[in-house]
Z-matrix of the N, CA and C atoms (Angstrom, degrees):
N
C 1 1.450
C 2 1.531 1 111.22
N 3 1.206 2 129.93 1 -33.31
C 4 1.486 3 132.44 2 -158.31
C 5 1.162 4 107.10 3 -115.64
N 6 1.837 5 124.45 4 -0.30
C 7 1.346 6 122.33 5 161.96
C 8 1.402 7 95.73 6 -121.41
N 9 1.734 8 127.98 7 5.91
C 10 1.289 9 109.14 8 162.07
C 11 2.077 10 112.87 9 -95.41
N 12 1.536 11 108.67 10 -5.27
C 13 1.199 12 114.53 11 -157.85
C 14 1.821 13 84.68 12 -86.59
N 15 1.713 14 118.49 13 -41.70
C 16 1.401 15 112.87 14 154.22
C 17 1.561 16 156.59 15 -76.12
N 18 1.826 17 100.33 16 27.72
C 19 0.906 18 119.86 17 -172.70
C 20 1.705 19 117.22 18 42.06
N 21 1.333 20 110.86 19 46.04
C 22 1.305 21 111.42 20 157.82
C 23 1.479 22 129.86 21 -113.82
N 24 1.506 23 97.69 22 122.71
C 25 1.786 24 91.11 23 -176.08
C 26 1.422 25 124.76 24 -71.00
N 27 1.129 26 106.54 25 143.21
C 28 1.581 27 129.43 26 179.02
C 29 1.650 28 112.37 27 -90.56
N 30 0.642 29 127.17 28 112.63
C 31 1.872 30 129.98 29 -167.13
C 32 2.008 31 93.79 30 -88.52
N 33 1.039 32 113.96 31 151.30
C 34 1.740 33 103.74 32 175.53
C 35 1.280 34 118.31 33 -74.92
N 36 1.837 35 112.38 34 -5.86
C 37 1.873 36 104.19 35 -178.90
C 38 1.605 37 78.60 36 -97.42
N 39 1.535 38 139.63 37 21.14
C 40 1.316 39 107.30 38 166.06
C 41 1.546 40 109.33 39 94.99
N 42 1.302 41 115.65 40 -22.94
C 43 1.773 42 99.12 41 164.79
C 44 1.340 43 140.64 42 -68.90
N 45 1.047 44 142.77 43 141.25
C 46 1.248 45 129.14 44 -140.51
C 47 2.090 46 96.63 45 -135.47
N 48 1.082 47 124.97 46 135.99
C 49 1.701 48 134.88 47 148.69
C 50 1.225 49 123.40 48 -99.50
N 51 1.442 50 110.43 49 83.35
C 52 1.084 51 109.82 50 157.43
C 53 1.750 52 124.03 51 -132.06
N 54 1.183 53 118.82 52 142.23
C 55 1.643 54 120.60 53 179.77
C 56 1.174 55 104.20 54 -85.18
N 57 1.500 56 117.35 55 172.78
C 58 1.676 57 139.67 56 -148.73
C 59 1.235 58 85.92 57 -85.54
N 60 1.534 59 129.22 58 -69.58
C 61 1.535 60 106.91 59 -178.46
C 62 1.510 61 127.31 60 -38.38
N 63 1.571 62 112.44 61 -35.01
C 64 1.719 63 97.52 62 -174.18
C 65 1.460 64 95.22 63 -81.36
N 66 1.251 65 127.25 64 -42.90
C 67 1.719 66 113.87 65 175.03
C 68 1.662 67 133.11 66 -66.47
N 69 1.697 68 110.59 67 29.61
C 70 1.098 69 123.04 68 170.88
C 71 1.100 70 105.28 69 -127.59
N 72 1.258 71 125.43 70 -15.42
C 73 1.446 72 137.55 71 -178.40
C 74 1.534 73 103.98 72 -82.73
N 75 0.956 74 131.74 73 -9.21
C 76 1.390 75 159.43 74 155.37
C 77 1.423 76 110.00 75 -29.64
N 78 1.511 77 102.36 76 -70.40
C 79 1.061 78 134.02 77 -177.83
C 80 1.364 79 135.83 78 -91.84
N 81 1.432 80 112.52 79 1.31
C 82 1.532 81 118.72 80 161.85
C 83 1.490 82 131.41 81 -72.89
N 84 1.174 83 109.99 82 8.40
C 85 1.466 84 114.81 83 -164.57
C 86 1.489 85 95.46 84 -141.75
N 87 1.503 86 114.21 85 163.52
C 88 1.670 87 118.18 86 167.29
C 89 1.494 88 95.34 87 -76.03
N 90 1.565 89 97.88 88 151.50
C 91 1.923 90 115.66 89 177.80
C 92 1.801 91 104.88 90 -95.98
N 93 0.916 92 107.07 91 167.51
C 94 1.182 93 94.69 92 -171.52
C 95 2.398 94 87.78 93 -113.42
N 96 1.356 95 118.19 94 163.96
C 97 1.024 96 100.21 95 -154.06
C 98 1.761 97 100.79 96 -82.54
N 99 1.816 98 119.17 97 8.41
C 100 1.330 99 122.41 98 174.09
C 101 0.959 100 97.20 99 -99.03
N 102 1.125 101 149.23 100 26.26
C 103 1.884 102 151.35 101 -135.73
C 104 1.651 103 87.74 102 -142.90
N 105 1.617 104 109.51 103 -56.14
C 106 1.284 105 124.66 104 -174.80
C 107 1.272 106 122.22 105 -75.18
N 108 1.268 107 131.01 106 -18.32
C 109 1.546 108 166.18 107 -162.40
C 110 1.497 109 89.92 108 -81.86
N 111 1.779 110 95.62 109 -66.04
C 112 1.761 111 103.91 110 -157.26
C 113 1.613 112 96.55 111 -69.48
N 114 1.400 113 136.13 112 -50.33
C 115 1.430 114 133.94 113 155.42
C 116 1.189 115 124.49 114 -35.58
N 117 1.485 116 120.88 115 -37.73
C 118 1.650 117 105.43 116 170.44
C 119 1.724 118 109.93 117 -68.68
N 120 1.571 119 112.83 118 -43.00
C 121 1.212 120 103.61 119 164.63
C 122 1.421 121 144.25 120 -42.88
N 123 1.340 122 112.89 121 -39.69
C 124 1.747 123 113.99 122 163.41
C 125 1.363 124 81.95 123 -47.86
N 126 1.193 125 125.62 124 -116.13
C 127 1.677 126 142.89 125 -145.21
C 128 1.433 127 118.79 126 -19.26
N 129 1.768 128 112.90 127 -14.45
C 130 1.515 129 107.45 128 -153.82
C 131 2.001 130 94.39 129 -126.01
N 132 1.448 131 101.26 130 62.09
C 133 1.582 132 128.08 131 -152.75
C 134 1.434 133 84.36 132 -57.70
N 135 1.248 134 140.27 133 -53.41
C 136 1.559 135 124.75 134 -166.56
C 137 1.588 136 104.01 135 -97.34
N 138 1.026 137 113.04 136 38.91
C 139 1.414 138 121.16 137 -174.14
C 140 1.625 139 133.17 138 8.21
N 141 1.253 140 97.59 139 54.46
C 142 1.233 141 93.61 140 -158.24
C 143 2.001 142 98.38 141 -95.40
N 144 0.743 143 126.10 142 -19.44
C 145 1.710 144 150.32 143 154.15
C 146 1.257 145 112.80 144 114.51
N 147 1.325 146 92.18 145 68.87
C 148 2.111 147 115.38 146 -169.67
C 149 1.654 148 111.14 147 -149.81
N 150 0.894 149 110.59 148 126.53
C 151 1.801 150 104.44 149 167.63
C 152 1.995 151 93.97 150 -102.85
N 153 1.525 152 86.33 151 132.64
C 154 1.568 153 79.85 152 -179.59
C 155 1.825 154 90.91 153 -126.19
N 156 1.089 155 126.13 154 151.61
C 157 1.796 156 133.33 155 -173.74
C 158 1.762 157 105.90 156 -32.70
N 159 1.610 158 113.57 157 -41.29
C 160 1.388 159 101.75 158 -174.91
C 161 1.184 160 129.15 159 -81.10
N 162 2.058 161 106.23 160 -1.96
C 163 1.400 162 132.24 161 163.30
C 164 1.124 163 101.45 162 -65.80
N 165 1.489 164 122.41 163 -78.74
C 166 1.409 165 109.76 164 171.74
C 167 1.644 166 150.47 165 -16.64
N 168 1.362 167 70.89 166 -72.83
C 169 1.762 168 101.01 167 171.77
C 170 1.788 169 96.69 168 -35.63
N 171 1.275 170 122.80 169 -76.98
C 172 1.312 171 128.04 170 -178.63
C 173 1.303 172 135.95 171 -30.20
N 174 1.696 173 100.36 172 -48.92
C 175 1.462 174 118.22 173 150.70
C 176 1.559 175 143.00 174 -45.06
N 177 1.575 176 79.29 175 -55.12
C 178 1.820 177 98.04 176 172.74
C 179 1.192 178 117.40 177 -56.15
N 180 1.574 179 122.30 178 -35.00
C 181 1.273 180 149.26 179 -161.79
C 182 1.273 181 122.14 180 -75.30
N 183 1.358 182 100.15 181 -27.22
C 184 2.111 183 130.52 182 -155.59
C 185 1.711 184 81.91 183 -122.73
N 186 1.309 185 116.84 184 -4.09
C 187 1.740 186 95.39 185 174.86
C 188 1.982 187 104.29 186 -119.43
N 189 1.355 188 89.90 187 6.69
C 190 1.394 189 102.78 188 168.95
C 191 1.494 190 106.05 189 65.23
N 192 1.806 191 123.26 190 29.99
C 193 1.609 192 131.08 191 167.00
C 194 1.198 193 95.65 192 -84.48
N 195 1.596 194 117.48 193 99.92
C 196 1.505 195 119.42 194 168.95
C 197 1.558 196 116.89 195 -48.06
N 198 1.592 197 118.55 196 -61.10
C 199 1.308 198 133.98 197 179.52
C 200 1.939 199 103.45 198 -42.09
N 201 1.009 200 127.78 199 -24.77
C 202 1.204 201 139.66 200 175.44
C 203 1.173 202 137.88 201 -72.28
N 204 1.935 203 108.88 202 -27.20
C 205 1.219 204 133.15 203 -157.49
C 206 1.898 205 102.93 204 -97.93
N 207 1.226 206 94.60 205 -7.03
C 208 1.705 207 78.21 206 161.89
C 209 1.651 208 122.57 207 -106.25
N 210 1.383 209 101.18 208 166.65
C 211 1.271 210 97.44 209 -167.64
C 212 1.829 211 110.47 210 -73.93
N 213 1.300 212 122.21 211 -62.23
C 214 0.933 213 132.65 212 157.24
C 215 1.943 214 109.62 213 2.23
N 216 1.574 215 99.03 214 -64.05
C 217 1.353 216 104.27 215 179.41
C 218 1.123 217 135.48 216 -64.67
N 219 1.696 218 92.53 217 -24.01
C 220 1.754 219 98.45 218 176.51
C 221 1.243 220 121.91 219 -97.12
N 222 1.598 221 93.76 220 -0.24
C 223 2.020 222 105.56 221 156.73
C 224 1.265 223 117.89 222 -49.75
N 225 1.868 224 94.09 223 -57.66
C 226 1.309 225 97.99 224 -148.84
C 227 1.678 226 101.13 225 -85.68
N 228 1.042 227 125.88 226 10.53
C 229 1.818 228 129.45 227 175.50
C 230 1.274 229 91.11 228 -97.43
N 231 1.668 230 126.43 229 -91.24
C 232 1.567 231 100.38 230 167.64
C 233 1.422 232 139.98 231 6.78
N 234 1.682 233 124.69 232 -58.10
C 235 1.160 234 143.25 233 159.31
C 236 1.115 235 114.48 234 -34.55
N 237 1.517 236 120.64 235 -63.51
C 238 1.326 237 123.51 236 -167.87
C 239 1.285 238 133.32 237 -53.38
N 240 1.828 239 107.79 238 -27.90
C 241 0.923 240 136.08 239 165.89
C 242 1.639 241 138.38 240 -97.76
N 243 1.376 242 111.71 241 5.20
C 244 1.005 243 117.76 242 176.80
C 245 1.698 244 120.27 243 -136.37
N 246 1.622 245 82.70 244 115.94
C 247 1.448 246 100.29 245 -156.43
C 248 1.472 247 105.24 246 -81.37
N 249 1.311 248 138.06 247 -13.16
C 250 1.842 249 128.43 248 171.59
C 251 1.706 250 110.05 249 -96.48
N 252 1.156 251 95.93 250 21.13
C 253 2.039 252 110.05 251 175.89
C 254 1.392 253 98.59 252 29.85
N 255 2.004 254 120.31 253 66.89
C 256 1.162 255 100.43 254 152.25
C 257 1.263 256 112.08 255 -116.43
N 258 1.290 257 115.97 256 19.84
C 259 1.658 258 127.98 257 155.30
C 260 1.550 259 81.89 258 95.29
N 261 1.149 260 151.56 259 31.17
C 262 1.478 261 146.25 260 -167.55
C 263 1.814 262 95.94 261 -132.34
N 264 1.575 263 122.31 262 132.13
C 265 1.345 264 113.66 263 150.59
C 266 1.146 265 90.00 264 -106.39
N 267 1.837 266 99.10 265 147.90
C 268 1.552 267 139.18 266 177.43
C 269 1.829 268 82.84 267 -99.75
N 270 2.001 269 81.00 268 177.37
C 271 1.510 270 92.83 269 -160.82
C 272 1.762 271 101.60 270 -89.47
N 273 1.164 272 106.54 271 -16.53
C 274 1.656 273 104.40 272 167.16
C 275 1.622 274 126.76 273 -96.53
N 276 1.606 275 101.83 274 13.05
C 277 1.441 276 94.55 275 155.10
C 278 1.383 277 118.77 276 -105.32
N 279 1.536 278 112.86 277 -19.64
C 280 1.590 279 145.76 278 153.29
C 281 1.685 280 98.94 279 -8.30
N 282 2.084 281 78.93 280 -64.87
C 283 1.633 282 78.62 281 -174.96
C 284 1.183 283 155.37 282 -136.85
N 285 1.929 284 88.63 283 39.84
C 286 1.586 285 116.44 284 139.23
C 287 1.383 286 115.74 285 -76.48
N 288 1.474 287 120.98 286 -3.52
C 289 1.629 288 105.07 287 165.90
C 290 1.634 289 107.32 288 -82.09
N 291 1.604 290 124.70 289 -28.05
C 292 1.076 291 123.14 290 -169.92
C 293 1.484 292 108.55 291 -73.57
N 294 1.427 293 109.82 292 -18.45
C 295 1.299 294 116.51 293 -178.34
C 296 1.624 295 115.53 294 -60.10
N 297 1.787 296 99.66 295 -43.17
C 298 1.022 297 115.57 296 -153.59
C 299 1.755 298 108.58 297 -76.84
N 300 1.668 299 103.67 298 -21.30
C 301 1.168 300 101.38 299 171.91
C 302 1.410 301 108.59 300 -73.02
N 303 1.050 302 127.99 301 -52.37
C 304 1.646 303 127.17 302 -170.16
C 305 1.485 304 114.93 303 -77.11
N 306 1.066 305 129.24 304 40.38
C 307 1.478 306 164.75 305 -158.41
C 308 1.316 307 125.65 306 -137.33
């Protein structure tokens, strides 16, 4: 819903085209918390209900955020947010990060 409400296509292995403007546009508005659901889902590609760095990494990568595209980096963002250091975001730290943007 929230990458079809931004006209971004979803490929079925999960790759995604979208540019920095439509993935900020993302974020101009309140999400609704199924809004956030369907967004944790892009990120959580083998769905197992974890973003782990090479989830990321993939994402960041497919949204064309260079600073994003290493792995290293998407450790250390991961990190920030995950408070039992098993290098895994769950779906409720997901979205205290979403918080943190609209904050």
């Amino acid at each position: 819903m929230v990458m079809n409400r931004l006209n971004i296509a979803c490929a079925e292995d999960g790759d995604t085209n979208i540019g920095l403007d439509e993935f900020s546009a993302l974020f101009d508005e309140e999400l609704s918390l199924q809004e956030v659901m369907e967004t944790f889902k892009v990120f959580d590609v083998n769905k197992d209900g974890f973003i782990d760095a090479n989830e990321l990494q993939r994402v960041m990568c497919s949204l064309d955020l260079k600073e994003g595209c290493e792995l290293e980096e998407c450790r250390r963002m991961i990190r920030a947010f995950d408070k039992n250091g098993d290098g895994l975001i769950d779906f409720s730290a997901f979205v205290k990060f979403i918080e943190e943007i609209f904050s």
